[in-house]
N, C-alpha and C positions, 0 to 999 in steps of 0.2 A: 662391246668391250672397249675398255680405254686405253691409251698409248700409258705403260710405264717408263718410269722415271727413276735415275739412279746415279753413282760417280762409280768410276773406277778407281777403286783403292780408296784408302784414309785421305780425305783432305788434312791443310794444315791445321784446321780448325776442330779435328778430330781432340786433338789430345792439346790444344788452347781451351775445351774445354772441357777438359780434366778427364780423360778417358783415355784408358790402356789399353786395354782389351777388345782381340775382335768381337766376343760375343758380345759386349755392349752396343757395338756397330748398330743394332735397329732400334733401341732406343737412342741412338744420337741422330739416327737417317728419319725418325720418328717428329723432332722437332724441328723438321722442313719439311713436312708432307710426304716424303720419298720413299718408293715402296720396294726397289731393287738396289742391288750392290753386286757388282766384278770383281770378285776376288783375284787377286792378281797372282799370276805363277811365273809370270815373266824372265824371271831370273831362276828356274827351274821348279819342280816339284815339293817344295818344303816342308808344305805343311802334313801331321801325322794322321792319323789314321783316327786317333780319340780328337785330333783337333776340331778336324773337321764336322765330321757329328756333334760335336758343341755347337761351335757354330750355326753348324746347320739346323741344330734344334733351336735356336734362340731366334732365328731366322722362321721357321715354322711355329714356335709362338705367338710371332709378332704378325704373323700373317703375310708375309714380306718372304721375296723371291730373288734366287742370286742365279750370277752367271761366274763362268770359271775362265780367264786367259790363260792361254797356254805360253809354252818357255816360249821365248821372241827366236830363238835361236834354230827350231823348227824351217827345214827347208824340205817343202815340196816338191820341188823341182831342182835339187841339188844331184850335179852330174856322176857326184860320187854315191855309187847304190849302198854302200854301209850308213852313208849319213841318210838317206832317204829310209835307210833300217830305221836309224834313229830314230828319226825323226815321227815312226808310226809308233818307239815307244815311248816315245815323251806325248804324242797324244795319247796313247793305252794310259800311260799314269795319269795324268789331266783326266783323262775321265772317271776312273778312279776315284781320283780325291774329289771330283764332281759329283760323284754318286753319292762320297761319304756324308759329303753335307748336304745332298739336296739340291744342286744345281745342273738343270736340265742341260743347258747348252753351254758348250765349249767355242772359246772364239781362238782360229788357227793363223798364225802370219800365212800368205802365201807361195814367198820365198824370192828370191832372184832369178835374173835372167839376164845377167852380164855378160856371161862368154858363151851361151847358145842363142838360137832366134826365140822371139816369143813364140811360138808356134810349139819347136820341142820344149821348151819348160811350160808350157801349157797341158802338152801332151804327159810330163813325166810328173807333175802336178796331180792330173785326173789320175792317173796309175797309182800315186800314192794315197791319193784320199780312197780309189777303191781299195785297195789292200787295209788300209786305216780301218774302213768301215766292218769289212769281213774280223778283221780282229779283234773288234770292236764285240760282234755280236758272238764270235767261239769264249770270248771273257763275259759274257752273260750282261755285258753294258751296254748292248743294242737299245734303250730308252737315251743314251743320253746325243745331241744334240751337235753332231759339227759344224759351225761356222765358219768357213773361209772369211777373211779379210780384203778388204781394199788397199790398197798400200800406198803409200805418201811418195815414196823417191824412182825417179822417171826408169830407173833399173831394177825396179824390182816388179816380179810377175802381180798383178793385182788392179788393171784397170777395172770398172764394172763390168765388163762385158766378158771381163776372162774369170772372175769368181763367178757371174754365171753360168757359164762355160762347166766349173771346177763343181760347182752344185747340182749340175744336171747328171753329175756319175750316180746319185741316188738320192731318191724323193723325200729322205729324212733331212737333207741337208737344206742350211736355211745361210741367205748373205749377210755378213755383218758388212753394211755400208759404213763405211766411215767417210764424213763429208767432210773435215778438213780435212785426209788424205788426198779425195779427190778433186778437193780444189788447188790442193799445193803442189799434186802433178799435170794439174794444166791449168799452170803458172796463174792461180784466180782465175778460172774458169768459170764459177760458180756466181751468176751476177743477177738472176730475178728468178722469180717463181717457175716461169717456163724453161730455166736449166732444170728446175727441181722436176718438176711435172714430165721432161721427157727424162730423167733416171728412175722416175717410179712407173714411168710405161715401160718402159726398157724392163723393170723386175717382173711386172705383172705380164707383160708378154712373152719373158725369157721362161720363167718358172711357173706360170702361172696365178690367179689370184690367192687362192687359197695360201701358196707359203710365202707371197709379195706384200699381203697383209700384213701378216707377222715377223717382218724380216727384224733382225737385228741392227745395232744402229752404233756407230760411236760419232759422234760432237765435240768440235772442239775449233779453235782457233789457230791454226798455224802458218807458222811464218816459213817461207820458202825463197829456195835463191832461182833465179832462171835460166839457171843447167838441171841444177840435180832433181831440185822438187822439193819437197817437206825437209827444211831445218829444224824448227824446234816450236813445243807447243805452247801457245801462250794464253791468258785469261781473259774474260769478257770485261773483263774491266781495265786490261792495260793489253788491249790486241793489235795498236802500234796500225792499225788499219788494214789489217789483215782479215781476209775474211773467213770461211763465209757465214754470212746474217740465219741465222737461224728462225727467223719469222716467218717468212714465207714456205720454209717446208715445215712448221709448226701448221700453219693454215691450211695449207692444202693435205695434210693430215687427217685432221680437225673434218673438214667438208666431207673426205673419203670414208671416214667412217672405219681406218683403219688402225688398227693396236700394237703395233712394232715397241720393241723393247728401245728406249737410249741412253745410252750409255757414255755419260760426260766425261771426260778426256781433260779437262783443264789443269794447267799447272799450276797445281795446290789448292785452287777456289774451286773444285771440281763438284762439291757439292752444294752449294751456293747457283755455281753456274745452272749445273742440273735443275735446282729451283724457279729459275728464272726462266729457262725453258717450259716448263713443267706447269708453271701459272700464267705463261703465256696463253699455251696448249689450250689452258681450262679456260680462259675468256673468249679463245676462239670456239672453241665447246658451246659456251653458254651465249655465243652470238644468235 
């Protein structure tokens, strides 16, 4: 199997050329190659119940595969136990509306760690994703797919080693790497192939290969200050020299023979960017 390809959300370019509607999404994802789309819930659960099975059937037409964000506002590790209630029902909806249309996996922020140690929001993190999961399967949506997050800013719980950590509560669960998160929280950390090559031993020895293969992925460009970590995201075409270069974890992809899902993150050129990726991929493929 091959690495898919995909944006998160409508680029600008969505409805520049003449398109409203999400069910048209895979005919527009159609003339760039791209076979996934992230439906975005970010700002909470919206869309309805007949939406989403639209969707989700125009997506099952095209033969074409989606993923679900959940609200950003989800804290796993939040000291207050009614918000961590929350926060297990905003993924129970998130999955929900994941089921209505068809999309397997759900990608979950992983919350902060400002006023306890990493250690206990790490700990109170693992406790919500198990509680998550159990409710998950008593609402009969035990097929759909939780994804922890990597996070961008030096205060929030989500280096790679702590969504492994966060994944190892149950073997359904799968990491969405996000690699300009984690180079924005160590300040451009991410400078050759062998940064890339020891975070995908790190999956495959954390979780094993079977779900390191298939991990989730978001891409993008972001720019970061050298306190906090990730300020804001920017495009492959005006990334101000921000990195990280996505070639080199394109190739060593490519060689491994692995299929992880990516999911492009750019602001506004997100599907385009995605592209550019995506036919990199394929040359490295066909090397």
């Amino acid at each position: 199997m091959n690495a898919v390809f995909g944006p998160a959300g409508s680029a600008e370019s969505f409805k520049e050329m003449g398109y409203k509607k999400s069910t048209q999404l895979p005919e527009y994802l159609k003339k760039f190659g791209l076979t996934h789309f992230e439906y975005q819930c970010g700002q909470g659960v919206r869309v309805s119940e007949e939406s989403a099975r639209e969707i989700g059937e125009a997506f099952k037409n095209a033969g074409m595969t989606l993923s679900l964000h959940a609200p950003y506002f989800i804290s796993l590790s939040g000291t207050d136990e009614e918000k961590r209630l929350n926060s297990i029902n905003y993924i129970l909806a998130s999955a929900k509306a994941a089921k209505a249309m068809g999309a397997q996996r759900i990608v979950i922020h992983s919350g902060s760690c400002a006023k306890i140690s990493r250690e206990e929001a790490l700990e109170l993190a693992k406790d919500t994703m198990k509680k998550a999961r159990q409710a998950l399967i008593s609402e009969g949506l035990e097929d759909i797919i939780c994804c922890p997050e990597t996070m961008g800013k030096v205060n929030q719980l989500g280096t790679l080693e702590e969504v492994i950590e966060i994944c190892k509560v149950d073997d359904t669960f799968l990491p969405t790497v996000d690699f300009g998160h984690l180079n924005a929280r160590t300040f451009g950390g991410i400078k050759s192939k062998e940064d890339y090559a020891l975070m995908l031993d790190k999956l495959e020895n954390g979780l094993g290969i079977e779900r390191a293969r298939v991990f989730h992925s978001h891409f993008s460009k972001i720019m970061f200050t050298e306190k906090g970590g990730e300020k804001m995201h920017l495009t492959f075409g005006d990334n101000q020299s921000y990195g990280p270069d996505y070639e080199p974890l394109m190739e060593l992809i490519a060689k491994k023979g692995w299929s992880p899902v990516f999911v492009c993150e750019s602001a506004g050129t997100q599907t385009e960017d995605a592209k550019e990726m995506m036919d990199y991929y394929n040359n490295c493929k066909n090397m």
